[in-house]
C-alpha positions as CSV (number, residue, x, y, z in Angstrom):
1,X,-32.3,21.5,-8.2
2,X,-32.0,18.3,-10.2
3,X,-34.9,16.0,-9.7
4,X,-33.9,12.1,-9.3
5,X,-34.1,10.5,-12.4
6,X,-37.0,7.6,-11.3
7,X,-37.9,5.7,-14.5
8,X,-40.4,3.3,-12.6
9,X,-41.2,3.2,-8.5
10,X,-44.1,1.6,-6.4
11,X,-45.8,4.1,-3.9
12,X,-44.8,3.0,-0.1
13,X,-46.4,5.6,1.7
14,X,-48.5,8.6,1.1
15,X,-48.7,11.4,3.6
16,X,-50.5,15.0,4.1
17,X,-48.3,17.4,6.0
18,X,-49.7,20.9,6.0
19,X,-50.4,22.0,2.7
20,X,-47.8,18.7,1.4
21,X,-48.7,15.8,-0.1
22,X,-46.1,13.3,0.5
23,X,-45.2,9.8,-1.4
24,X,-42.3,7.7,-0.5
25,X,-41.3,5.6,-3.1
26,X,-39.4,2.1,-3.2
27,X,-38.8,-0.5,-5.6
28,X,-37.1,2.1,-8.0
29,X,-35.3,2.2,-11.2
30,X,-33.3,4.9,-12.3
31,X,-32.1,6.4,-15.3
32,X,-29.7,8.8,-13.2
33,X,-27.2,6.1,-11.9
34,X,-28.0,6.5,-8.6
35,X,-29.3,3.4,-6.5
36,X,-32.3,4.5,-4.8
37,X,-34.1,2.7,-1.5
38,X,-36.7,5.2,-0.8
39,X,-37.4,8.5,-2.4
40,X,-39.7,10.9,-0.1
41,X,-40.8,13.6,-2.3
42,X,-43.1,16.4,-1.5
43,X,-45.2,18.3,-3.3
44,X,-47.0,21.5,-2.0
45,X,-50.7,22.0,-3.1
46,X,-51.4,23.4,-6.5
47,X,-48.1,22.5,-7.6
48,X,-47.0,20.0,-10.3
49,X,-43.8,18.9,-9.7
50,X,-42.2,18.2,-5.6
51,X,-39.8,20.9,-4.3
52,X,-38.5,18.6,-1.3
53,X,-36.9,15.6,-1.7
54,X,-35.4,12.9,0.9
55,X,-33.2,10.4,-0.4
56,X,-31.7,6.8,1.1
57,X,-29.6,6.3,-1.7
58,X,-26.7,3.0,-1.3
59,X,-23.5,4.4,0.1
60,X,-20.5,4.3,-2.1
61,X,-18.6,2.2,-0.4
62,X,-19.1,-1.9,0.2
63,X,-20.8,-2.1,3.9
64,X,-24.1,-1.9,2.3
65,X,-25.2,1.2,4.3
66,X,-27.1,3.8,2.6
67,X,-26.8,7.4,2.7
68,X,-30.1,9.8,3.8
69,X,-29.7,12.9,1.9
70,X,-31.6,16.0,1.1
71,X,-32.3,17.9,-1.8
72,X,-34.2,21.0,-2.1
73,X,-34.2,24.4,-4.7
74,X,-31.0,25.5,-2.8
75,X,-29.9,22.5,-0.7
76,X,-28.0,19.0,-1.5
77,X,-26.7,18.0,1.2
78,X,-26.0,14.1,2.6
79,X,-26.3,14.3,6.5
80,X,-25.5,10.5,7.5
81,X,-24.3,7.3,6.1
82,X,-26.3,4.0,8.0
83,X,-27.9,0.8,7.7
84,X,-31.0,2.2,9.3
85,X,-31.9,3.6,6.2
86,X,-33.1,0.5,4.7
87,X,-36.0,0.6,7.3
88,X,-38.9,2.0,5.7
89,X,-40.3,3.1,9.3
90,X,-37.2,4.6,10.5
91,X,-36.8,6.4,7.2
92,X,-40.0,8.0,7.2
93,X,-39.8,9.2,10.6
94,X,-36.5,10.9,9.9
95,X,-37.7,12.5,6.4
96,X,-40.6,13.6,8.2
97,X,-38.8,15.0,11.1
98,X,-36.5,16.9,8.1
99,X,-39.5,18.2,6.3
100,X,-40.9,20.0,9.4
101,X,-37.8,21.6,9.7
102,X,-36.8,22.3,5.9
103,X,-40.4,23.3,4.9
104,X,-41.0,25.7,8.5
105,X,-44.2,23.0,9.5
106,X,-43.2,22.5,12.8
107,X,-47.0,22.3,13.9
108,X,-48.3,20.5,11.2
109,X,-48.4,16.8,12.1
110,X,-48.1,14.2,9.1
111,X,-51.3,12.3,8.4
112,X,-50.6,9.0,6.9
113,X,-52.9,8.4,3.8
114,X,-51.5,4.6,2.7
């Protein structure tokens, strides 16, 4: 898996989910080429580095949509291109909803720290 390259970011939101800790990120400059909105990263207690990531990243094209993608040890995958992932609300609920699923924490309900 290949991390995002973030230079510089300003936490958004910070989450516990299970055994997660969760920051979203906005305001980010990359080193990667990739135009970031929000990075959701998760990082599973006693670990150093986040094994979850997911993305709203700007959409190739010129509509000034942005793609929601995931990215995990074996999974990079973009599931939908839409201007409702500029909305920090909206994309946290989704990359919540994805982490439940991705991470098997169906049960676990997120607890929103900032």
């Amino acid at each position: 898996m290949k991390a995002p390259g973030i230079k510089t970011a300003i936490p958004q939101r910070r989450y516990k989910l299970g055994d997660f800790s969760v920051v979203v990120l906005g305001d980010i400059e990359s080193d990667d080429g990739v135009d970031y909105r929000y990075v959701f990263a998760t990082v599973q207690d006693g670990a150093q580095e986040p094994e979850f990531y997911v993305l709203s990243v700007r959409a190739p094209d010129a509509t000034g949509d942005f793609a929601l993608r995931v990215l995990g040890r074996e999974l990079d995958r973009e599931l939908d291109v839409s201007g409702r992932w500029r909305d920090l609300d909206t994309f946290c609920d989704q990359a919540i909803a994805l982490a439940q699923q991705v991470l098997s924490l169906g049960d676990e309900q997120p607890h929103r720290l900032l």
